[in-house]
Every structure is written in C-alpha cells, then in structure tokens.
BAGUFI-965389 format. One record per residue: y, x, z of N, C-alpha, C in turn. Coordinates in steps of 0.05 Angstrom, whole numbers, plus 32768, in hexadecimal, padded with zeros to 4 digits. Atoms other than C-alpha are relative to their C-alpha. Layout:
BEGIN
YXZYXZYXZ ...
***
This chain:
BEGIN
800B800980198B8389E589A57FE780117FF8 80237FEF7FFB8B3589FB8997800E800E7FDF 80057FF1801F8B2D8A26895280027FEC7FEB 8006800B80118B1389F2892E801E7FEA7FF2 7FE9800B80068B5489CB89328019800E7FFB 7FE77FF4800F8B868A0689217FF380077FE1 80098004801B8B5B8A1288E580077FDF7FEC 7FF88017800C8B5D89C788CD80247FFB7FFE 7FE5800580098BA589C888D58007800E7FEF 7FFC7FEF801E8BAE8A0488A77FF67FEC7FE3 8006800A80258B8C89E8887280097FE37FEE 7FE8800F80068BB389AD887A802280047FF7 7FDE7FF6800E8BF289D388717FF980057FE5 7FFB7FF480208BDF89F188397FF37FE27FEB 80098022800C8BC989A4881B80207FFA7FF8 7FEF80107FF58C0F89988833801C800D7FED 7FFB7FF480168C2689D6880E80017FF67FE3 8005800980188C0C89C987CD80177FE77FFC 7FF6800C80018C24898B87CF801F7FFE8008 7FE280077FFE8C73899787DE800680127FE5 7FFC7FED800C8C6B89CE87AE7FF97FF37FDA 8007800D80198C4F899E8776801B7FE57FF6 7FFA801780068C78895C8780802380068007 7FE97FFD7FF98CB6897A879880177FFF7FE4 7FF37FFF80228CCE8987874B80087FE67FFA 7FF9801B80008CD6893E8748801980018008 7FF680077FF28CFE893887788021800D7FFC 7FE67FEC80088D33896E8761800380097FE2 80057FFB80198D2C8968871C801C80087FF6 7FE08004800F8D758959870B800F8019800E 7FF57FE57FF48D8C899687367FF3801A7FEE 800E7FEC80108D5889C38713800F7FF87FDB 7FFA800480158D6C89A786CB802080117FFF 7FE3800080058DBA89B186D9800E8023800C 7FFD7FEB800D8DAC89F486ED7FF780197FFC 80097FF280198D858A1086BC80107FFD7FE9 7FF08008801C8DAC89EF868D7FEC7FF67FE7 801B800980158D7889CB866D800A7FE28007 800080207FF98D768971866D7FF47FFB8015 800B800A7FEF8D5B895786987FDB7FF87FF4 801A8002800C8D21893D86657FEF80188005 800B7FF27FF68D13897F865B7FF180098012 80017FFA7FEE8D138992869D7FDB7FEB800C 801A800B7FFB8CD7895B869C7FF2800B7FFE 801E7FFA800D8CA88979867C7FF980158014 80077FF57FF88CA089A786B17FE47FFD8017 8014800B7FF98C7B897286D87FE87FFB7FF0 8014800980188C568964869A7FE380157FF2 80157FDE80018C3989AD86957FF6800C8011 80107FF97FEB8C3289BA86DC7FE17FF28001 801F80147FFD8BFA897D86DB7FED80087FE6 801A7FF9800A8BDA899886A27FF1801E8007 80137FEE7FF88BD489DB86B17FF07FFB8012 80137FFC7FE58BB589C786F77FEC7FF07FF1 8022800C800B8B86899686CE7FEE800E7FF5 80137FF280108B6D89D086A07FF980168013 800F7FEF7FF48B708A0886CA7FEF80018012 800E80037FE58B4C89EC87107FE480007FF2 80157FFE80038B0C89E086EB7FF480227FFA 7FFD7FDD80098B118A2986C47FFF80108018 7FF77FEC7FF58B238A5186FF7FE980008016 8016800A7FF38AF28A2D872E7FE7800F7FF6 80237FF5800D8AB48A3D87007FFB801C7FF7 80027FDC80098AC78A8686EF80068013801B 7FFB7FF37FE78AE28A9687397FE38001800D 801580047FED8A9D8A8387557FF4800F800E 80107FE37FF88A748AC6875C801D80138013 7FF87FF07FED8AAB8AD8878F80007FEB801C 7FF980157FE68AB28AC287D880187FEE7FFE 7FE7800D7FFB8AD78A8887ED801C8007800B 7FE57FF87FE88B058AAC882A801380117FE7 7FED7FF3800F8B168AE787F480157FF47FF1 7FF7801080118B248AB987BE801A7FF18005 7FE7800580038B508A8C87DD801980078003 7FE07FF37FF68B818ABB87FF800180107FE3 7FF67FF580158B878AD587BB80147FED7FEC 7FE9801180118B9F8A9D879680147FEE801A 7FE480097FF18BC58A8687DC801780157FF6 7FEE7FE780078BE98ACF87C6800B7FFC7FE7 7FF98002801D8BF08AC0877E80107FE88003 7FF680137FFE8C078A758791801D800A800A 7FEC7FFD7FE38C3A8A9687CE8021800E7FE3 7FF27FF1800D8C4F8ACC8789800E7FE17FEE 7FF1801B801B8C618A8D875780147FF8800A 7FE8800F7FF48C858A6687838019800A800A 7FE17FF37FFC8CB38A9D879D800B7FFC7FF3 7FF97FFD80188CBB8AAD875C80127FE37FEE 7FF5800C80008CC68A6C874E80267FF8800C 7FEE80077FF28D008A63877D801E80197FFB 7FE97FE5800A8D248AAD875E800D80027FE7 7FFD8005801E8D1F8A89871880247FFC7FF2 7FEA8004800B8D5F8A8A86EE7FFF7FEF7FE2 8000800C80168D468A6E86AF7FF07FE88003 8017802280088D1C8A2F86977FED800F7FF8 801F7FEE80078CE88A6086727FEA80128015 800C7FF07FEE8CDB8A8986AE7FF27FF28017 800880157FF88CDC8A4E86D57FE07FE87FFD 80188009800A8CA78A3286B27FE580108005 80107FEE7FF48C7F8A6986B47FF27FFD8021 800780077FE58C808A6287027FEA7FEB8003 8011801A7FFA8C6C8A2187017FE580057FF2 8016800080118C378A2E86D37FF080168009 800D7FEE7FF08C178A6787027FFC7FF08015 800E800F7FEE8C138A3C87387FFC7FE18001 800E8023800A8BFC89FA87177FE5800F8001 801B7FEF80028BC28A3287047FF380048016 80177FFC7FE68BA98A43874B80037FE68015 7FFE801C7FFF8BC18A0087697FE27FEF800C 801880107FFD8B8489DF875B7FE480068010 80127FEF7FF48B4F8A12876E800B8000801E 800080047FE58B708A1A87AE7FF77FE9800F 801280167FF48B6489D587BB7FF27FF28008 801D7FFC800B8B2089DA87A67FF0800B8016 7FFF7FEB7FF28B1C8A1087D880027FF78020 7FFD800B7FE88B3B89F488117FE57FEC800A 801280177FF38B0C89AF88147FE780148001 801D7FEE7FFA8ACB89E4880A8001800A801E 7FFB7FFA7FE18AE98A03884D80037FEA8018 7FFE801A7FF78AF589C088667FDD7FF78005 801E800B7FFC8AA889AB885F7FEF80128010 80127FE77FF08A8C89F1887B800F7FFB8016 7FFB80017FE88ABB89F388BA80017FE18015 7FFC80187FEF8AC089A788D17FE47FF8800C 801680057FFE8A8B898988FD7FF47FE97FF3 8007801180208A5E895A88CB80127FE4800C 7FF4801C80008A7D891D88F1801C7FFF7FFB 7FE87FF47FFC8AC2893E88E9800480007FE6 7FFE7FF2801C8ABE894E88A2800A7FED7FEF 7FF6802280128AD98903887A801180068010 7FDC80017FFF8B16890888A8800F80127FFB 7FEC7FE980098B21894D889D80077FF97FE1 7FF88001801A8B218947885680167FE47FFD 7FEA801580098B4D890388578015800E8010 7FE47FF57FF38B80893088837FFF800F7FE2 7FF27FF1801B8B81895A884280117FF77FEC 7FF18017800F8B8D8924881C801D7FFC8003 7FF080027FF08BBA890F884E801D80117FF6 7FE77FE97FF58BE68954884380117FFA7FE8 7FE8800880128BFB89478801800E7FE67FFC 7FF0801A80068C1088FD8810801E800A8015 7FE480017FF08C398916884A801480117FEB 7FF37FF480188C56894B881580137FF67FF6 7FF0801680188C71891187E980177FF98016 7FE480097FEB8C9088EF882A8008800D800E 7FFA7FF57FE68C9E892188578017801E7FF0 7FFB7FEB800D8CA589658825801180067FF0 7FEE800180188CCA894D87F2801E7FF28001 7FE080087FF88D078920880F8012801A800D 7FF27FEA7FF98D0E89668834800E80087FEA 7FF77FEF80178D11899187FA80177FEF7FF2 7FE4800E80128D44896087D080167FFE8016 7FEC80017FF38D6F895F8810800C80207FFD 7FF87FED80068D6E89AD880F8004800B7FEE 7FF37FFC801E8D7389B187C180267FF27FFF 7FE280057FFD8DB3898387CA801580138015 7FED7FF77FEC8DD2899F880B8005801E7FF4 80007FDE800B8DC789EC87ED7FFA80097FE2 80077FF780218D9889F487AD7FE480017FFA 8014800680028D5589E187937FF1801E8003 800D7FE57FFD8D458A36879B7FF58007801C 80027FF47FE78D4C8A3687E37FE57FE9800D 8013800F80028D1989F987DF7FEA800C7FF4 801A7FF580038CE78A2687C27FFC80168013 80077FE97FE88CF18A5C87F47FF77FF6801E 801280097FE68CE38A2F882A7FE57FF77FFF 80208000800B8C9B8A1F880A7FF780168003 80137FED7FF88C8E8A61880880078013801F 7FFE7FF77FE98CAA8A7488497FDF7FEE8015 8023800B7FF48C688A3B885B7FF2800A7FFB 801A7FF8800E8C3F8A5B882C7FF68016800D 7FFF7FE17FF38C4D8AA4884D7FF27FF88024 801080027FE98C3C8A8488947FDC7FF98002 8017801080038C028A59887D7FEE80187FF3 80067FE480058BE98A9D885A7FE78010801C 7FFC7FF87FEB8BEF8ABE889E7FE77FF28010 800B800D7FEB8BD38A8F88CC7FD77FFC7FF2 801F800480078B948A8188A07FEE801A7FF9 800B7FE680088B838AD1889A7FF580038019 8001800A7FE68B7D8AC388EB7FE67FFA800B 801D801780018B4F8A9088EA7FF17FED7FEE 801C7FFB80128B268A8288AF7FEB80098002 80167FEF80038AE18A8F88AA7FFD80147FEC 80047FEA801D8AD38ACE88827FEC7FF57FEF 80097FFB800C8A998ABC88677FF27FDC8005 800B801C80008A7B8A6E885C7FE980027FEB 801C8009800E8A3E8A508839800F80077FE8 7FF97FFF801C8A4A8A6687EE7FE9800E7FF1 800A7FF9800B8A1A8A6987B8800980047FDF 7FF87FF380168A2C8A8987737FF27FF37FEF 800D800080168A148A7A872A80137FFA7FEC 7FEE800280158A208A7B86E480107FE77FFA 7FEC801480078A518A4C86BA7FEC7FED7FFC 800E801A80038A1B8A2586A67FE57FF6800D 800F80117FE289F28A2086EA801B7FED8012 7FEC801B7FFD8A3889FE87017FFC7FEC7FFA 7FFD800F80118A3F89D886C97FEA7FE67FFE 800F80147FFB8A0389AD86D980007FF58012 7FF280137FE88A21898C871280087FE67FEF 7FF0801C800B8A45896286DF7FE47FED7FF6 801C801F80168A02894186B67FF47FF5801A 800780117FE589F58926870980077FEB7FF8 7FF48013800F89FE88E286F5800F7FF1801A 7FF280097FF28A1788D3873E801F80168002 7FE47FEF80058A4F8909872980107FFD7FEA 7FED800480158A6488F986E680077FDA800F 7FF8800C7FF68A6888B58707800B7FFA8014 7FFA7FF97FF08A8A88C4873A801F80097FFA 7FEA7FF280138ABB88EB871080187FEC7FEF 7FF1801B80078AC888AC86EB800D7FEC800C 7FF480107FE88ADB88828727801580078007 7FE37FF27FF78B1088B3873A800E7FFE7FE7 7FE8800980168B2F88AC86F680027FE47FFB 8000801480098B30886A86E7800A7FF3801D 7FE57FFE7FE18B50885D87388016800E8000 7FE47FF0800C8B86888A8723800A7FF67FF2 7FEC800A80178B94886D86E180037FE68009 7FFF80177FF78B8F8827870C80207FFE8006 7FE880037FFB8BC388428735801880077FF8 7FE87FEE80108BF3886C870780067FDF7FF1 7FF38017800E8BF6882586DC80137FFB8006 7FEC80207FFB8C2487FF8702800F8024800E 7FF87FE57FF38C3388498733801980117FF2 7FF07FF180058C54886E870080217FF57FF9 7FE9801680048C8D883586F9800A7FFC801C 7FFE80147FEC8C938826873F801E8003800B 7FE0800480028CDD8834873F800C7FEC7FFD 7FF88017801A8CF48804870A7FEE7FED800D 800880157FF28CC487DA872E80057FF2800F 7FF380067FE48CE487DB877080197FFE7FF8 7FDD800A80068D3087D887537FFA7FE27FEC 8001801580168D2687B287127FED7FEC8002 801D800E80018CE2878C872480077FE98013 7FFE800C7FE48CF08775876E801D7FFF8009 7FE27FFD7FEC8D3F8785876C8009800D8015 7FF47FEC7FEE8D4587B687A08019801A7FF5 7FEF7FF480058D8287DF87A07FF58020800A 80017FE77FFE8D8B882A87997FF5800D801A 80007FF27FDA8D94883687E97FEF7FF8800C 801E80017FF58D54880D87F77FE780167FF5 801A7FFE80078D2A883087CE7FFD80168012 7FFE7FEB7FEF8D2C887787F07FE67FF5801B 800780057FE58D10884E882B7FE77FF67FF9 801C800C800F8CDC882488017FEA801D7FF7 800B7FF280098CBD886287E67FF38019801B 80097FF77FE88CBD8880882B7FE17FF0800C 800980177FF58C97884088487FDE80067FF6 80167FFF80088C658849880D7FF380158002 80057FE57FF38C5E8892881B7FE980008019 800780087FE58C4C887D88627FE47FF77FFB 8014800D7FFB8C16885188457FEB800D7FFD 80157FE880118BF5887E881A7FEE80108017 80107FF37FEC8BEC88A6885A7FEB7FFD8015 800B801A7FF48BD1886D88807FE27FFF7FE3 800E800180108BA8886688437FE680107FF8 80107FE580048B8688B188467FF37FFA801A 801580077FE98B75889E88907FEA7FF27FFE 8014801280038B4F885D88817FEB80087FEC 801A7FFA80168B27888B884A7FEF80138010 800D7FFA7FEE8B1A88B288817FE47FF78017 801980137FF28AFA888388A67FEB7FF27FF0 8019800E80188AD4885F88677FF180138001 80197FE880078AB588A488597FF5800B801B 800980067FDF8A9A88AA88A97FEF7FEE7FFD 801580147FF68A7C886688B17FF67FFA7FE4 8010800880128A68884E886A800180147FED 7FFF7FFF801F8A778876882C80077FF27FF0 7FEE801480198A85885987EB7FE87FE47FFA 800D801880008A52881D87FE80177FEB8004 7FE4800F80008A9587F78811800D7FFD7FE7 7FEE800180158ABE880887D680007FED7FF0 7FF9800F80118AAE87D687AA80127FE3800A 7FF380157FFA8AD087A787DC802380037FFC 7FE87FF680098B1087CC87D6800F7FFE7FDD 7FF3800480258B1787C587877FF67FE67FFC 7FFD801C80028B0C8780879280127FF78006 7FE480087FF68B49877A87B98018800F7FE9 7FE87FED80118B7087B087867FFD7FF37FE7 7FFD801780188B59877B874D800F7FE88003 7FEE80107FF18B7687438771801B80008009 7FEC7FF67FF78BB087658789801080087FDF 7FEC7FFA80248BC3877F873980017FEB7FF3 7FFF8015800C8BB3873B8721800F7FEA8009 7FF2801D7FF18BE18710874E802180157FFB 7FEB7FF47FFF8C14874C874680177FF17FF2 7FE88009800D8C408726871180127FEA8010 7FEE80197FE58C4986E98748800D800E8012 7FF87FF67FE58C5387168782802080117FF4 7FE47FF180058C8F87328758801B7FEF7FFA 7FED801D7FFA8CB786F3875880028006801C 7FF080007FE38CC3870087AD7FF880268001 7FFD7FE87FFD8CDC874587C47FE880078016 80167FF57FDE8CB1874788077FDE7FF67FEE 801C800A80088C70872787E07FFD801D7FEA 80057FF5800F8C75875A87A97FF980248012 7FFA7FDF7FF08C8B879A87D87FE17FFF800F 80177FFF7FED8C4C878088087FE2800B7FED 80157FFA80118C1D878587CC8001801B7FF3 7FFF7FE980078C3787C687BB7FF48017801B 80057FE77FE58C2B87E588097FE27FFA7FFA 80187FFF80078BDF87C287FF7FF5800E7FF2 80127FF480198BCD87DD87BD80008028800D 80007FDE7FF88BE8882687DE7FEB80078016 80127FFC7FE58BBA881F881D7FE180087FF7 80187FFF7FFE8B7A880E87FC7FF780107FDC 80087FEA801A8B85883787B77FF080168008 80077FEC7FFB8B78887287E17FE78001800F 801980057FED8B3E885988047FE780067FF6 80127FEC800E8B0E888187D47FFF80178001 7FFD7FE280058B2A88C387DD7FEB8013800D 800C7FEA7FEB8AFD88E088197FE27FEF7FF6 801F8006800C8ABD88B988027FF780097FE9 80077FEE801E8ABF88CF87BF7FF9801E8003 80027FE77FF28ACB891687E07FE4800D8009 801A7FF17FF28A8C891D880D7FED7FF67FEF 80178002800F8A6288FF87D8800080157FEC 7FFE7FEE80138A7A893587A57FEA801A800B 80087FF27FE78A6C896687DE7FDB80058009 801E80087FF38A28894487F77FEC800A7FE8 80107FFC801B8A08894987B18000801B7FF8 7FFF7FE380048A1E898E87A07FF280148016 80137FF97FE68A0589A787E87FDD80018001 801A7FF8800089C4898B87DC7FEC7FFE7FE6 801B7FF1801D89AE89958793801080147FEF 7FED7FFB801D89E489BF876E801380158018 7FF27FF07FF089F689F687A6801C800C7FF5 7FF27FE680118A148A288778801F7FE77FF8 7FE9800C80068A4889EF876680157FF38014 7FEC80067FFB8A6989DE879E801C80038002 7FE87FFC80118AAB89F8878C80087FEC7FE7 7FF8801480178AAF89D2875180007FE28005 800480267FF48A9A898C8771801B7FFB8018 7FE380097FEE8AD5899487A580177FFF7FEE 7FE48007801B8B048997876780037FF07FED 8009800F80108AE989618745801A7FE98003 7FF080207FF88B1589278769801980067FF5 7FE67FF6800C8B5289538756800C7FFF7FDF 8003800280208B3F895A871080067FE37FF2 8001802180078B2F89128700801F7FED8009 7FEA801780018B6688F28723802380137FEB 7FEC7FF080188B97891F86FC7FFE7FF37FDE 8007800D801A8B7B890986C0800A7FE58004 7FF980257FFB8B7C88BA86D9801B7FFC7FFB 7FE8800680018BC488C486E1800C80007FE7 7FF9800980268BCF88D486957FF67FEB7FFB 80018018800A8BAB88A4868880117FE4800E 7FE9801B7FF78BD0886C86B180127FF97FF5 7FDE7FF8800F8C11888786A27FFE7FF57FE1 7FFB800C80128C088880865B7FFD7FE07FFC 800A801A7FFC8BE7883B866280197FEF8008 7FEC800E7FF98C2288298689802080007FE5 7FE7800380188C51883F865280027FF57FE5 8002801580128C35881A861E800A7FE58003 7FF580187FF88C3687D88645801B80058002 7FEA800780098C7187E5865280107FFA7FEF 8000800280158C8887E5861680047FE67FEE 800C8017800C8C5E87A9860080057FE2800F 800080127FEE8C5D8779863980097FFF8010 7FE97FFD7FE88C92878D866D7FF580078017 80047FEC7FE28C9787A786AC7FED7FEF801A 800D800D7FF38C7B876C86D17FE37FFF7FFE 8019800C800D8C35876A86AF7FEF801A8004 801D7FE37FF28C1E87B786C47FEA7FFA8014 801080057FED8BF7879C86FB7FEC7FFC7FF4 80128004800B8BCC877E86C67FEF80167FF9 80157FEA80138BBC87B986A37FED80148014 80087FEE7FE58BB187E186E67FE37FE98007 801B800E7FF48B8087A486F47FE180047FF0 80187FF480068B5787B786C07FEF801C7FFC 80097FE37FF28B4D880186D77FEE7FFA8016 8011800A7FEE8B3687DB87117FEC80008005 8013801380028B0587B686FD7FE580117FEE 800B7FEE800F8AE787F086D57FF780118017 7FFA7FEF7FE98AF1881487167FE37FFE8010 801680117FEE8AC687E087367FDE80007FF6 80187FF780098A9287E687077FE980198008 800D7FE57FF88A81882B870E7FFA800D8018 80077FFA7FDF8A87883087587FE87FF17FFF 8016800680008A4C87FE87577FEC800A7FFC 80177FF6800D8A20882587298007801B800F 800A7FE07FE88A2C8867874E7FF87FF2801F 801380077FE18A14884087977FE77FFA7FF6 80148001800889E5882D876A7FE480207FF7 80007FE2800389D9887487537FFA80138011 80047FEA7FE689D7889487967FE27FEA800B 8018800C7FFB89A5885D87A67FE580077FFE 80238002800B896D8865877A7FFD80288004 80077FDF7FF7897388BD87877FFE7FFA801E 800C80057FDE896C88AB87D47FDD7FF77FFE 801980077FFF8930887B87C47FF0801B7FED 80137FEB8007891488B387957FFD801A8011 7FFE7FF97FEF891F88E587C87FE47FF98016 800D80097FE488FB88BE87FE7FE07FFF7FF8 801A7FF3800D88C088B987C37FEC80168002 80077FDE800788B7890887B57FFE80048025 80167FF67FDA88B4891388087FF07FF68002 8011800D7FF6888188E188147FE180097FF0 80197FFC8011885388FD87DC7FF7801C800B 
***
C-alpha cells in the first residue's frame, strides 16, 4: 500500500470516528437514560446539545485556532477529543456526562475541518473529490456499520465499554497518523476579520445556503423516517433494523456518486438532481399507498440527496485556495456548519407539519426546500460563471 493510501485511510478512520462517536448516543439512549437514572427525554437533550455545541463551536475554534499549524493543531484536539470520550465512557452521572459530550461536540467540528484541509494538500488533484466523498463516506458507514455495533455492545455488556472501544480507535488512529502525516502543509494565517471575508464571496454565502436548505429538504420528511417506515408504509419492528441498514447502504452509494459528480462536472449537473428530489417529494404521498413504491422512493431520495456533498466541497476549497488563502480552514467547515443548521431547520419544519397535516404530507414540505434548493444552485453556476468570464477579462487586458 503506497503512503498516500495509508494516509487517506487514516483520515477516513477518524471521519469514521467522529461519526460512531457522534451518532452512537442514539442508538443507546435508553441504556444511557436507565443508567444515569435520568428519562429517557432527558437523556435527549443530549443529542440536542451535542449538535449545537458543534454548530457554535466549529466556526469559533476554526477562526481563532488559525495562526497555528494544521499537523500541531489537529493532534491536539485528536488528544482533547481521545480525553472527552474516555472520559466519557468512566462517566457516572448525567452532569458529568454531559460535560463529555460537550468537550467533544467542541473539537468535533474543527477536526473535521482539519482532516478535509489535509485531504486537499495530500491527494493527487484528480484524487481529491473522491477522497473527500470517502470522508463523507466515513460517517455514513459510522451510522451503518458503527453504531448497530455499539448498541449490540451497549446491550450484550454496557453503553461504557462502547465508548472505550471508540477510544481504543481514537488511540490507534492517533498513533498511526503521528507516522504518516505531513508535518507541515500549505497554511496561511490571518486575522478574524481577514477570514471573515470569505463569507461576503457571493459564490460562498451561496454556496452556504444550498447546503442548508438540502439538509432542511432532507431532515423534513428524514427526521420521521421511522414512523414513516412502521406507521407510513406498515413495516414491522423486525423489518425495520434491516430497512435502515439498506438506507445506510445507500447513503454510502450516495457519497460515491458525489464523488464522481465532483471529478467530471461539479455542481453544473446539480440542478438536475433537485429536479428529481422535487419530483420524488411531490409524488411521495402516492408512493406511500404501496410498501415497495414508497420504500423505493425513499432509497432514491437517499442516493441523490447526497450527491452535493463533494462538489460543494471542492468548490468551497477551490475559491478559498485561489482568492481567500488565509481562510481555508474555515471554508472546509462550512458544509458541516450549514448542514447542521439545515437539519434544525427541517426537523422543526417537519414537526409542525406534522402536527398540522400528518405524516403523509412531509414530502411536500421537504419539496419546497427543494425547490429553493434548486434555485440557488442555479444562481451560484451562475455565480461561478460570470467570476470565470471576469477572470478571463482581467488576464487578457
């Protein structure tokens, strides 16, 4: 195996990390609630605070960490991540517990940030859209791969010994990337508010917006998709396990094909994709009258939801690279940020309708995230357009 490919796999672990380390709480909620000795509700809000701290702190930590190297940096918060999670896993209370979580929701993001920056300096340029959709990639396998573990080893033993095997990853993945990492990559420094002008890019705040408003598309109908699949489509208990696997699967399938969009075209395609994810939320209420018509429109919508992730990526990337050095750090954290956000917003969106209009009729509302979606992808190809043609101007003069 050359260098370049035990590197890329590290930084896939640690993608892969994060992600068992984020979504696994889910999965063992009712074990963690019962004993702490807290509800189970309770015991929610833990997801509820992990996602914000990582929404507030990744930007924060990003824009004040800058004026240090990347290599130092990240094995520092991989160290601070590796300390939480132990810690996590030695917890006896719900307060302390929290705490944990709430230390590594904090570096979380920045690592992530971190990783794809190392991802763009080590891959070769034609290499670089699949590496980053393997990133992607790490936290879908996470969901299906990371987390049926962990709830087998929370049941068979105890949701503690499920955090010690995260950081028994964390401690190798540590290890192995002190190895072979580059010490030292392209990094340019500046203040908070030479960053901070990344965002008034208008192919970045639009850009920014695309990723939220595809999030809150898919959290609409997403954050139900339980009650969708039992109560919606009638699937029983002992299917779902398998359904959720399936869609797991797709998602992953889903990070590949963004791989390959961001390779051959970029986000010049995309707007054909949220033509199909308008079409696909707007037929949703029929397709939920047959089990296989509804389930099939649920594996679709998972394939080509994700089919923005790695285009959006190298454009963040591309733009920061070549007018806005000093910020790339912050432009690799952008997609993270935004779709975090999207997902509140969905979520709630979805819990209104629900509410209002029943469980069948989310697709609607998700359709018009869509279509908003669709908008704005237009005007940013548009956007990158007319800075290419001005570009091609200013050389010629």
């Amino acid at each position: 195996m050359t260098k370049y490919r035990w590197q890329a796999s590290a930084l896939v672990l640690v993608a892969f990390m994060l992600g068992c380390n984020e979504f696994m709480v889910v999965g063992v909620l009712s074990d963690i609630a019962r004993s702490l000795r807290v509800t189970v509700a309770t015991a929610g809000y833990l997801v509820t605070i992990f996602a914000v701290v990582y929404a507030v702190s990744t930007p924060l930590i990003t824009i004040l960490t800058n004026r240090f190297g990347h290599y130092p940096l990240l094995m520092t918060l991989m160290v601070i991540f590796l300390i939480g999670n132990t810690w996590s896993g030695f917890t006896s209370s719900y307060g302390w517990f929290l705490l944990t979580r709430m230390i590594t929701a904090a570096v979380a993001g920045t690592i992530e940030s971190l990783i794809i920056v190392f991802a763009n300096d080590i891959a070769p340029r034609e290499k670089r859209a699949m590496l980053i959709s393997w990133l992607a990639a790490g936290f879908s396998i996470a969901s299906v791969v990371g987390v049926p573990v962990g709830t087998a080893i929370s049941t068979a033993y105890s949701w503690h010994v499920a955090f010690h095997l995260i950081s028994v990853v964390s401690l190798v993945t540590c290890l192995v990337m002190v190895g072979i990492l580059p010490r030292h990559i392209k990094h340019v420094s500046g203040t908070i508010k030479d960053q901070l002008v990344l965002l008034t890019d208008r192919r970045i705040y639009l850009g920014a917006a695309l990723i939220l408003f595809t999030a809150a598309a898919m959290y609409t109908y997403y954050t139900y998709i339980r009650p969708l699949l039992t109560t919606g489509l009638g699937f029983g208990t002992t299917a779902l396990n398998w359904l959720l696997f399936v869609l797991g699967i797709m998602s992953i399938l889903g990070n590949r094909l963004s791989g390959k969009i961001a390779e051959r075209h970029g986000l010049t395609t995309m707007p054909r994709f949220y033509v199909m994810d308008i079409g696909l939320l707007l037929c949703l209420p029929v397709a939920m009258q047959s089990r296989v018509a509804g389930f099939g429109v649920f594996l679709v919508l998972t394939l080509i939801i994700m089919a923005v992730n790695s285009p959006i990526q190298v454009h963040f990337l591309d733009v920061a690279e070549a007018s806005y050095p000093q910020s790339v750090a912050l432009a690799s954290s952008l997609n993270a940020i935004f779709f975090n956000i999207g997902i509140s917003v969905g979520s709630a969106t979805a819990s209104v309708m629900l509410t209002r209009v029943g469980l069948g009729y989310l697709g609607w509302g998700a359709a018009v995230f869509a279509v908003i979606s669709l908008v704005i992808v237009i005007g940013l190809n548009r956007a990158i357009a007319a800075k290419r043609a001005a570009v091609v101007v200013q050389e010629s003069k």
